[in-house]
C-alpha positions in Angstrom: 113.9 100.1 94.7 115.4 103.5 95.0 119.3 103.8 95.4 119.0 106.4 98.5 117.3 103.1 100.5 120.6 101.0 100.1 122.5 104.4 101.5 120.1 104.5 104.3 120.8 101.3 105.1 124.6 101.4 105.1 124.1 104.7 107.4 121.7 102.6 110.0 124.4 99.5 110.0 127.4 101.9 110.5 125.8 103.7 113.4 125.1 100.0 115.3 128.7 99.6 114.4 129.7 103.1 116.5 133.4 102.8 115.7 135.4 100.1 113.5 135.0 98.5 110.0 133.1 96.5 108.2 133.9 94.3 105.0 131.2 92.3 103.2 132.2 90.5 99.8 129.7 89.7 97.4 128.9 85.9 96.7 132.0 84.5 94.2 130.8 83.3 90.3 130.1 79.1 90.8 131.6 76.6 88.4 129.3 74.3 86.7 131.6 72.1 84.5 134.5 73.4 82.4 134.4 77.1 81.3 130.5 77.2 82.2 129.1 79.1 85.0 125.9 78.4 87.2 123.6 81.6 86.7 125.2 84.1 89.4 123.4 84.9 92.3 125.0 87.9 94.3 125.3 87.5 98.3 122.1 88.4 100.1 123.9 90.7 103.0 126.4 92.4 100.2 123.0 93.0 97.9 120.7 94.5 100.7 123.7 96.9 101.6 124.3 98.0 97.8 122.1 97.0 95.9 124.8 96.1 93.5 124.8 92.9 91.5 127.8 91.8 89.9 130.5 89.6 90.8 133.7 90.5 92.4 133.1 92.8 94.9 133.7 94.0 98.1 131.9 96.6 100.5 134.1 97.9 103.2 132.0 100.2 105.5 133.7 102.8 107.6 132.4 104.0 110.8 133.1 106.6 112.9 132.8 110.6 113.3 131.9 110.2 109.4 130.7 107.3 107.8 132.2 106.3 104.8 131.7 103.0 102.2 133.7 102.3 99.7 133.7 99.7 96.6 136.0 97.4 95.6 134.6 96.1 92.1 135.7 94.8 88.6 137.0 97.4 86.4 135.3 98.5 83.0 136.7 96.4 80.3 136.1 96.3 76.7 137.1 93.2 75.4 135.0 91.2 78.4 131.9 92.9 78.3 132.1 92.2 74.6 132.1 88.5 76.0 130.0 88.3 79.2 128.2 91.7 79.3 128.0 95.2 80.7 130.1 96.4 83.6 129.5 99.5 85.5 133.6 100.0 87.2 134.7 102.3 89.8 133.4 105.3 88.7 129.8 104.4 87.2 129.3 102.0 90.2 130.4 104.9 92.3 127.9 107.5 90.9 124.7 104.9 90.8 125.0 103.2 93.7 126.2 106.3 96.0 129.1 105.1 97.1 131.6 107.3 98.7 134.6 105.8 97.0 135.2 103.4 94.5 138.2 101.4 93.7 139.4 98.7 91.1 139.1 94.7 93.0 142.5 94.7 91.9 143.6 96.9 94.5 141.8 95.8 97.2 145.3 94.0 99.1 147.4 97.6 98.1 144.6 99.6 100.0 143.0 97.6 102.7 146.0 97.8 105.5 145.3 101.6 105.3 142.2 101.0 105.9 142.1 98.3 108.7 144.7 99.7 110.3 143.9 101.3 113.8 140.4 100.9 113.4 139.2 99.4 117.0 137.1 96.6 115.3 136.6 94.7 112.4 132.9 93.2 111.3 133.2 90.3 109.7 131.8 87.2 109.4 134.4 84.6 109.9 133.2 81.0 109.1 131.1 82.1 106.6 133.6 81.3 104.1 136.9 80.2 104.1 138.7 81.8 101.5 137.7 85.1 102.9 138.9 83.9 106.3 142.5 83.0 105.3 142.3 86.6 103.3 141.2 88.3 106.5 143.5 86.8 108.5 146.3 87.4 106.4 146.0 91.1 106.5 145.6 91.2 110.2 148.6 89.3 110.8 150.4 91.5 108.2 149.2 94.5 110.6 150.3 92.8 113.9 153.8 92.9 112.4 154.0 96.7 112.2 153.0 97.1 115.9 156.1 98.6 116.4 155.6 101.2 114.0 152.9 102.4 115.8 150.1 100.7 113.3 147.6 98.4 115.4 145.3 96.0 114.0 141.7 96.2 114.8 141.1 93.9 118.3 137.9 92.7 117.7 136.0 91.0 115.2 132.2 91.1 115.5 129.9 89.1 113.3 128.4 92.3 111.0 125.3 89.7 109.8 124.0 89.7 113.5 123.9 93.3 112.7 122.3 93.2 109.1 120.1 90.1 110.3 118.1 92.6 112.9 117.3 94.9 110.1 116.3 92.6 107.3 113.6 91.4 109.8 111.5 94.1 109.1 110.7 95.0 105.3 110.6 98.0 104.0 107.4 99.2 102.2 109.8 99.2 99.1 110.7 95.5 99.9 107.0 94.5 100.8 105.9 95.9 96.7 108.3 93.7 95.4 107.2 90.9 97.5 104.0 91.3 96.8 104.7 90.9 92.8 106.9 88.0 93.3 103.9 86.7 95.0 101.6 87.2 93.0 103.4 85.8 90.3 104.0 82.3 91.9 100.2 82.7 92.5 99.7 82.5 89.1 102.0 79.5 88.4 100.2 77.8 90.9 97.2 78.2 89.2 98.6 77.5 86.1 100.0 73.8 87.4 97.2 73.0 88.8 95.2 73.3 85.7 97.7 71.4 83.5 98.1 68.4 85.4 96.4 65.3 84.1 97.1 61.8 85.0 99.7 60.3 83.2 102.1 63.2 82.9 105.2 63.6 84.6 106.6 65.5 87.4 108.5 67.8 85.4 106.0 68.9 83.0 104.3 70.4 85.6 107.4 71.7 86.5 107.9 73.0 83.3 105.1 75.2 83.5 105.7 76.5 86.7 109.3 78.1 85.6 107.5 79.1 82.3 105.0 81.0 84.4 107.7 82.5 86.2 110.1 83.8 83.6 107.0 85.0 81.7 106.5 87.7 84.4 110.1 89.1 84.6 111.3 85.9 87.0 114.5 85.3 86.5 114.9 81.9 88.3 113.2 80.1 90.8 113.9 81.0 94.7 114.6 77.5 95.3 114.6 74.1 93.3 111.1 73.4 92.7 109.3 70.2 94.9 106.9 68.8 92.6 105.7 66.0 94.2 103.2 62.9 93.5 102.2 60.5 95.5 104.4 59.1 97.9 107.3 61.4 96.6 104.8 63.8 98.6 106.1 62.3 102.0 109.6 63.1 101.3 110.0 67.2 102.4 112.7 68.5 100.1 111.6 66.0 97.1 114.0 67.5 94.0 113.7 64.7 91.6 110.9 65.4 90.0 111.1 62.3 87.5 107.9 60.3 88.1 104.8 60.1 86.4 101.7 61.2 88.0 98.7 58.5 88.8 95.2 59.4 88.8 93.9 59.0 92.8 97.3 60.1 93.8 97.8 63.9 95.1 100.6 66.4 93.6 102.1 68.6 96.2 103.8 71.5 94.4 106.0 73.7 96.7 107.4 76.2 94.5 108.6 80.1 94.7 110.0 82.8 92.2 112.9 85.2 93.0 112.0 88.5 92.4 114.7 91.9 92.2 116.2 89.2 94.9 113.2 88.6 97.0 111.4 85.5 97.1 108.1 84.0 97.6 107.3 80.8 98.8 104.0 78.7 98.1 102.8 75.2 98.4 99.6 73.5 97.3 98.0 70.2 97.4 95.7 68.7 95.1 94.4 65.7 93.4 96.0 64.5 90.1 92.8 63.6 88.7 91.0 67.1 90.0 89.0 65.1 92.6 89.3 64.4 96.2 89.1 60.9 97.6 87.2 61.0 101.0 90.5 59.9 103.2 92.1 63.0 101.0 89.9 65.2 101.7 89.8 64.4 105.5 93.2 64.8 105.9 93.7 67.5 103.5 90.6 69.7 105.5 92.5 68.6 108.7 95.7 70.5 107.7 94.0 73.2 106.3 92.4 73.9 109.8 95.4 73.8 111.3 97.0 76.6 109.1 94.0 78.7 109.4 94.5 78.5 113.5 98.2 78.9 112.6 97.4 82.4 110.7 94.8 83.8 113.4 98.3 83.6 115.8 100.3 86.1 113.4 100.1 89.5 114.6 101.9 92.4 116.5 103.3 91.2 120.0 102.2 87.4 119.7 105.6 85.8 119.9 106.3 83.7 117.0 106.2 80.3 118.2 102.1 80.7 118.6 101.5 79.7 115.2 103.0 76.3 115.3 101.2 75.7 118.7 98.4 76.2 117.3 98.6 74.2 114.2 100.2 71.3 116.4 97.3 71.1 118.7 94.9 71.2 115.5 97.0 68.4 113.6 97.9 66.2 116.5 94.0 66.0 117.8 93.0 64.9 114.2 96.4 62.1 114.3 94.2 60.7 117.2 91.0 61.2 115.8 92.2 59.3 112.5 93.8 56.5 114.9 97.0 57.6 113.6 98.2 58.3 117.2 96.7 56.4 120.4 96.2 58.7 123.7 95.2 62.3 124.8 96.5 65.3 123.0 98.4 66.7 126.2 100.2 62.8 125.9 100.8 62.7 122.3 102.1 66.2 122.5 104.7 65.2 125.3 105.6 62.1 123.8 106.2 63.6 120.4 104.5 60.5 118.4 103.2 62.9 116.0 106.5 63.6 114.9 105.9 60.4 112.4 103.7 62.6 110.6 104.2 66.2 110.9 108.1 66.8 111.5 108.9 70.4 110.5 107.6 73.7 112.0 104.9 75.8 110.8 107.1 78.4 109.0 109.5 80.6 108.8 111.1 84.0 107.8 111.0 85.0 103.8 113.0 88.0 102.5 116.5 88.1 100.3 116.6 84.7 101.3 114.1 81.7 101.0 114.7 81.0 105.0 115.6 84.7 105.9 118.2 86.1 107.9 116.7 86.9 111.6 117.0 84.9 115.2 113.6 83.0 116.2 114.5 83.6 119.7 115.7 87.3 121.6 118.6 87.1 123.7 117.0 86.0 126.9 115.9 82.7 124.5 112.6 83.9 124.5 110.5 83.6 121.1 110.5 86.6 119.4 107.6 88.7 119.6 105.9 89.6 116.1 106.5 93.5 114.5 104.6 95.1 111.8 107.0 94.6 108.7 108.1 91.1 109.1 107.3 88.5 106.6 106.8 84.8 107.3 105.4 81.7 105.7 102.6 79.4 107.5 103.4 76.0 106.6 102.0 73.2 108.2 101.5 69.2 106.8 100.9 65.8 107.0 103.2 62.9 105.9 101.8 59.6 106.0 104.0 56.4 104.8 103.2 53.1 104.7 103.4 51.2 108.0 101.6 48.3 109.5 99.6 50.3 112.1 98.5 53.2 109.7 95.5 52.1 107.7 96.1 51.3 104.5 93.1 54.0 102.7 96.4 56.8 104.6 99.0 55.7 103.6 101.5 58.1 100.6 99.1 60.1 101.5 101.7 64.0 102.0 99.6 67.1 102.3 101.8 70.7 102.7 99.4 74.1 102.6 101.6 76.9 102.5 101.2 80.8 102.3 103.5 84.1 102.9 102.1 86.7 105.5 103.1 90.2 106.2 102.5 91.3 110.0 100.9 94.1 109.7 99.3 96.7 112.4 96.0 94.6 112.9 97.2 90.8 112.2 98.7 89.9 109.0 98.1 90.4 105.4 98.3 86.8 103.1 100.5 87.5 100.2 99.5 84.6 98.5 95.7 84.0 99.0 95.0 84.0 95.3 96.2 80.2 95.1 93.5 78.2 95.4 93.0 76.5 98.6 89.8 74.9 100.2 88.4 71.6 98.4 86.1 73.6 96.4 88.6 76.1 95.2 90.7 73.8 94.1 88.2 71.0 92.3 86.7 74.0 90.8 89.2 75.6 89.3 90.7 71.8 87.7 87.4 71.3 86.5 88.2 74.7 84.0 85.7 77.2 86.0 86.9 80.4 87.7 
């Protein structure tokens, strides 16, 4: 992604903001045990605005007659990027990135009451972490003691991620390539899991090569902790153990994404261990499938976005009763929410920077949000069956999740992720070894 598209950005935010400031730090490094470090992930709102991704950092965004952003960041140091790796400091992070200013993190408390000072707001986004929000505070209250002196503290702080959230709705075409490879990729690892598994491995082998198939293609880490799930481990939603063996006439659901440049992609199959579909399986697993294809006719421009899981609940609930899963009409079921035993979640959500992206659901009149060209979402629905004495027994562990990422486009939507293979035949075919 060019470095001009982060600039534009920061322009677009700072004209929302009219007049104030704006400070967004970076995520902070995570301790795993001792002196070791989980892998760093920068902060998702500090990334989209820079595109800068090292620890220790701070944007502060100046608005006004002339918009101005400025750096805080780790200085260059010889002796720790010996250690831990290349830093870019002020100035090279300055030059890259486009920044107007630049400035060591160390002097980030010496400058910022200069910079806060008189400025009619601060954005900010208290709560979101509470070191920051003692740090914040801190300086304003250091500010309301000078009132005297003529130096005023901003007075008002406005949540700058509201801001941020409306633009990261709609991806940019430069966003939408990189999508589309980190797509394409956990296609392929898909594909690749499905064609490993045999009965008698274990969950994590197949995870195994799901990761491999990821890193293999310039993935540096998962978007999310893999779900790799057999059997009745399938009726558990965010299943992370992924310990168990896998039993032939059991299915494997596998929901599974790679994070790539920051963006990620989200996909879930079902399928049989042994590469074959029991009958009950393949009703229920046809059932769901239906009601995602009715859930992906409902995304395009102006349908709002609750459509799509309207449409897969009718689909779903109406095969609950037709299974004898549920007892009444649809209209009742519906209002008495008995299906809820067996399809609990919503039919998607929004996929960008983050897994479940930044963006409302609803506009400010707590209507759903209608549908725009650009904005990228994931059609999910399932079916979780457990043990219980009025299911039938031929149901029961029996947890189905079809999931794929769609782009709204002008028309309807573009599928991301329709190379994973998805009807009955698709999938027994391509376990059986053919194309």
């Amino acid at each position: 992604m060019q470095f001009e598209e982060f600039k534009q950005r920061r322009q677009a935010l700072a004209a929302q903001m009219g007049q104030g400031i704006a400070l967004i730090p970076t995520a902070p490094e995570a301790t795993r045990n001792r002196d070791s470090h989980y892998p760093y992930r920068f902060d998702s709102y500090f990334y989209y605005l820079t595109g800068f991704d090292e620890p220790e950092a701070v944007l502060l965004l100046i608005a006004g007659e002339q918009t101005k952003s400025i750096l805080f960041c780790r200085d260059k140091h010889l002796e720790r990027e010996i250690w831990d790796g290349f830093r870019h400091g002020p100035a090279g992070a300055q030059e890259k990135f486009g920044f107007d200013e630049a400035y060591s993190i160390d002097e980030l408390d010496q400058r910022i009451a200069e910079l806060l000072a008189n400025q009619p707001s601060l954005h900010f986004s208290l709560g979101a972490d509470a070191g920051w929000d003692k740090r914040v505070t801190g300086w304003l209250k250091e500010l309301s003691a000078q009132a005297r002196s003529g130096i005023a503290a901003p007075a008002a702080i406005q949540d700058v991620r509201r801001l941020i959230d409306e633009m990261r709705l709609i991806k940019s075409p430069a966003e939408l390539e990189i999508m589309r490879k980190a797509a394409q990729i956990t296609v392929q690892a898909h594909q690749r899991a499905m064609r490993a598994t045999q009965p008698g491995m274990m969950e994590y082998e197949i995870e195994a090569e799901v990761l491999h198939e990821f890193m293999r293609h310039g993935s540096r880490a998962p978007a999310y902790t893999s779900i790799v799930a057999g059997g009745a481990n399938a009726c558990v939603l965010h299943y992370i153990s992924n310990q168990d063996q896998l039993k032939s006439g059991d299915l494997l659901l596998i929901d599974a994404g790679c994070e790539l440049s920051g963006y990620a992609a989200d996909i879930t199959r079902t399928f049989p261990v042994n590469g074959k579909f029991s009958a009950v399986q393949k009703d229920v697993y046809e059932l769901v499938l239906a009601a995602q294809a009715a859930a992906i006719a409902e995304v395009r421009p102006g349908q709002h976005w609750n459509a799509a899981h309207e449409a897969a609940l009718n689909i779903l609930v109406q095969g609950f009763i037709d299974f004898g899963l549920c007892q009444g009409s649809l209209e009742g079921v519906l209002e008495s929410g008995d299906y809820r035993r067996f399809y609990m979640h919503r039919t998607g959500h929004w996929l960008g920077l983050d897994v479940h992206d930044a963006g409302e659901y609803k506009n400010a009149a707590e209507n759903w949000r209608p549908l725009m060209p650009g904005m990228v979402l994931t059609v999910e629905p399932g079916c979780y069956i457990r043990p219980a004495d009025d299911v039938p027994e031929a149901f029961w562990n029996i947890g189905i999740r079809i999931e794929d990422n769609a782009v709204v486009t002008t028309q309807g939507c573009d599928i991301l992720t329709s190379g994973a293979p998805k009807t009955v035949q698709e999938i027994e075919s391509w376990m059986a070894g053919h194309e």
